[in-house]
N, C-alpha and C positions, 0 to 999 in steps of 0.2 A: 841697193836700198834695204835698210832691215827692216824685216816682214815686222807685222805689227800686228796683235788678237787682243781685238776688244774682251774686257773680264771687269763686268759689274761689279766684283768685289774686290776688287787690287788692292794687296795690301804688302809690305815687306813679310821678306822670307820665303819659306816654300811653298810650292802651290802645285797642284793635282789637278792637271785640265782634262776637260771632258772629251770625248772621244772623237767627238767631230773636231772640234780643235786639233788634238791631236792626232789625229790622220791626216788632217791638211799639214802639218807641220812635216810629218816623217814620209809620207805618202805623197804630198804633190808638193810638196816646196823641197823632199829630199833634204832635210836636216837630219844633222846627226848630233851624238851629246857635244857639251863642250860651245857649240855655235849660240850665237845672242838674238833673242828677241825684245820687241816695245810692245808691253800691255797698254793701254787704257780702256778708263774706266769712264767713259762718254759724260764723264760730269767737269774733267777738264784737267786731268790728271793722268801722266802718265811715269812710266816704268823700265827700265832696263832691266832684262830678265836672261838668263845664262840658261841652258837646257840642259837639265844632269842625268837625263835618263831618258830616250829618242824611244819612245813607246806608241805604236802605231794606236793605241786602245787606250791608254792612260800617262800621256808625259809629266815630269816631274821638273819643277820649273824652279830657281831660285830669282827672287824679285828682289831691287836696291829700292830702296822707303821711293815711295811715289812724291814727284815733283809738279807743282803746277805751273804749265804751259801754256801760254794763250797762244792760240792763231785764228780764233774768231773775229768775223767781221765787227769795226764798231757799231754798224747799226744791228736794229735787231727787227728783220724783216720774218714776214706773215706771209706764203704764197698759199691764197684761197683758191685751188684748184678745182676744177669743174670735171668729173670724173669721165675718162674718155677709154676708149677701147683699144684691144690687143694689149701689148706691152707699151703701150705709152704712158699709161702710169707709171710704171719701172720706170720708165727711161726720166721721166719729171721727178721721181724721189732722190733716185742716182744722182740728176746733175742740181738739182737744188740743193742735196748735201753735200756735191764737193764745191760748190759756191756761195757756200756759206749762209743758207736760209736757216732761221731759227727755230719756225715751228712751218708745219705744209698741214694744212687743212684739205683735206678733199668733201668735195660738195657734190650733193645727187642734185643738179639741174635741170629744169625741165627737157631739155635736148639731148641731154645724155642720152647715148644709147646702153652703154653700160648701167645696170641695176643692183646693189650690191645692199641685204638686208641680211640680219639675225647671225646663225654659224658661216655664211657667205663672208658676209662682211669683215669679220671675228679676223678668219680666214687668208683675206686679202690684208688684212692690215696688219697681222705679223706677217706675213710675204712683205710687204713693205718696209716695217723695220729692218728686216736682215736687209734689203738692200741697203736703209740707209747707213747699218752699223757697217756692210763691208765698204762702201763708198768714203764714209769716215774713216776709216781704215787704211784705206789705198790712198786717201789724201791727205792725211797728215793732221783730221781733227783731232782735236778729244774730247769734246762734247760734241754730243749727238741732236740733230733735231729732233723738233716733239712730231711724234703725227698724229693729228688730234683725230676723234672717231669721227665717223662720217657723217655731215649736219646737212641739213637744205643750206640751201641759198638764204634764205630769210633768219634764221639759227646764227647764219655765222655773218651775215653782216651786221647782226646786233649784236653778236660778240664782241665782234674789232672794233663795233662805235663805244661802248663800255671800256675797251681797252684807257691804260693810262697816256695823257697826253707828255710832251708834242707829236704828235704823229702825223703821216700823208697816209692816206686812203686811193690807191691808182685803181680805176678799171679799165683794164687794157681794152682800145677804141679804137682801129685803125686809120676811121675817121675824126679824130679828136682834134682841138683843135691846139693843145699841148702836146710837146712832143715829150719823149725820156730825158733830153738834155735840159729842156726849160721847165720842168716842174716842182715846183716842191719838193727839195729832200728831206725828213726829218730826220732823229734819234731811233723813230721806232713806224717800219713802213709795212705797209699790206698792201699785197698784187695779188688783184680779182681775174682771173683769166676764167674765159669761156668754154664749153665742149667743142668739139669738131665742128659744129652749127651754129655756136654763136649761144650767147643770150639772147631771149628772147626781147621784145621790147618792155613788154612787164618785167621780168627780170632788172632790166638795165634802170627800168624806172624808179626800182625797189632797192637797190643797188647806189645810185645817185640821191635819194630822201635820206640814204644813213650817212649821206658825209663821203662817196666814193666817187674824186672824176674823173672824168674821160682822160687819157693820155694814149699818146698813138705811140708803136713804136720802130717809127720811119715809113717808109713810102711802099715795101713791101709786106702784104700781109703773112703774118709768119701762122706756124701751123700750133697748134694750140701747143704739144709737147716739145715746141719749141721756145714758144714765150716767155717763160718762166728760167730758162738761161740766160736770154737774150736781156732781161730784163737785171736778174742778176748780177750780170759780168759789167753791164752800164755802171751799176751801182756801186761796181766794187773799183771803177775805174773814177768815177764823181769824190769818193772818200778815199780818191788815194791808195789802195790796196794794188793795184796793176798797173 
């Protein structure tokens, strides 16, 4: 497979990559000149790129004019994620972007145990980006999801009822009495998932008054940093994509 380095500015011709790029190129993928790389530029647009100069510190790249590429899903899903602990956020930005979520909302919940505020926050959510630009990366996007800043619960469920219609509004229920295969699919979808604890009942109250229902997704309850693939890969199999 050829390697492929996301570059917000791709453009034809030559181009000067920055040094972490370029150490991953000559340093851990062991490229020398002469060998081809794929830029993209996470807005949907990518590049065949030739390496004319294998510089551990500054490589020197020749780009062919950037072509646009789709392999975005048709829908254009929202996963409102409920901010959870350890590396389980990684792991929910990782596989949201290689299955094609649009934008990943993360939410401070009341159950959270994770608390993320001010330079913290700042912090963790460029940490996030770079997963989700290497994730794109290693799977073949070229545009990247949004990860919007981090809102309550109540912020972003008024957000997505705002959002433009047709859309479905899922809040993952494991007691619900829809399941993933019989619900509502629209154009433009939003999955509410819980922390480690759950939503609380207020929550799930405030949650269901914007337009969000219940949907289960099967007979076992899956773990929050699992929901959000589970949910995903359903969808991309309902439209046809797997």
């Amino acid at each position: 497979m050829t390697p492929r380095l996301y570059l917000p500015e791709l453009q034809a011709g030559r181009i000067r990559l920055g040094k972490e790029q370029s150490h991953h190129l000559v340093r851990v993928l062991r490229l020398a000149s002469g060998a081809f790389v794929i830029g993209f530029n996470g807005q949907g647009q990518e590049a065949s790129m030739q390496l004319l100069a294998a510089d551990a510190q500054a490589c020197l790249v020749e780009a062919e004019p950037p072509q646009t590429i789709n392999r975005e899903s048709p829908l254009r899903t929202v996963v409102l994620q409920a901010l959870c602990t350890g590396d389980k956020m990684d792991w929910v930005v990782q596989k949201s972007s290689e299955l094609g979520a649009s934008e990943i909302w993360p939410i401070q919940a009341e159950r959270s145990v994770l608390r993320l505020t001010g330079s913290r926050a700042a912090t963790r959510l460029e940490h996030w980006r770079k997963i989700a630009e290497s994730a794109a990366s290693q799977c073949g996007r070229n545009r990247l999801p949004r990860l919007a800043p981090i809102r309550t619960l109540q912020e972003a469920v008024l957000q997505f009822e705002a959002e433009p219609q047709p859309k479905s509004a899922w809040l993952l229920d494991p007691f619900a009495d829809q399941s993933l295969s019989s619900a509502a699919m629209r154009p433009h979808m939003g999955i509410l998932i819980g922390p480690e604890a759950g939503f609380s009942d207020e929550e799930e109250a405030l949650a269901r008054a914007h337009g969000f229902e219940g949907v289960r997704s099967g007979p076992r309850i899956l773990r929050t940093e699992t929901a959000a693939a589970a949910v995903l890969a359903s969808l991309a199999c309902r439209c046809g994509e797997f």
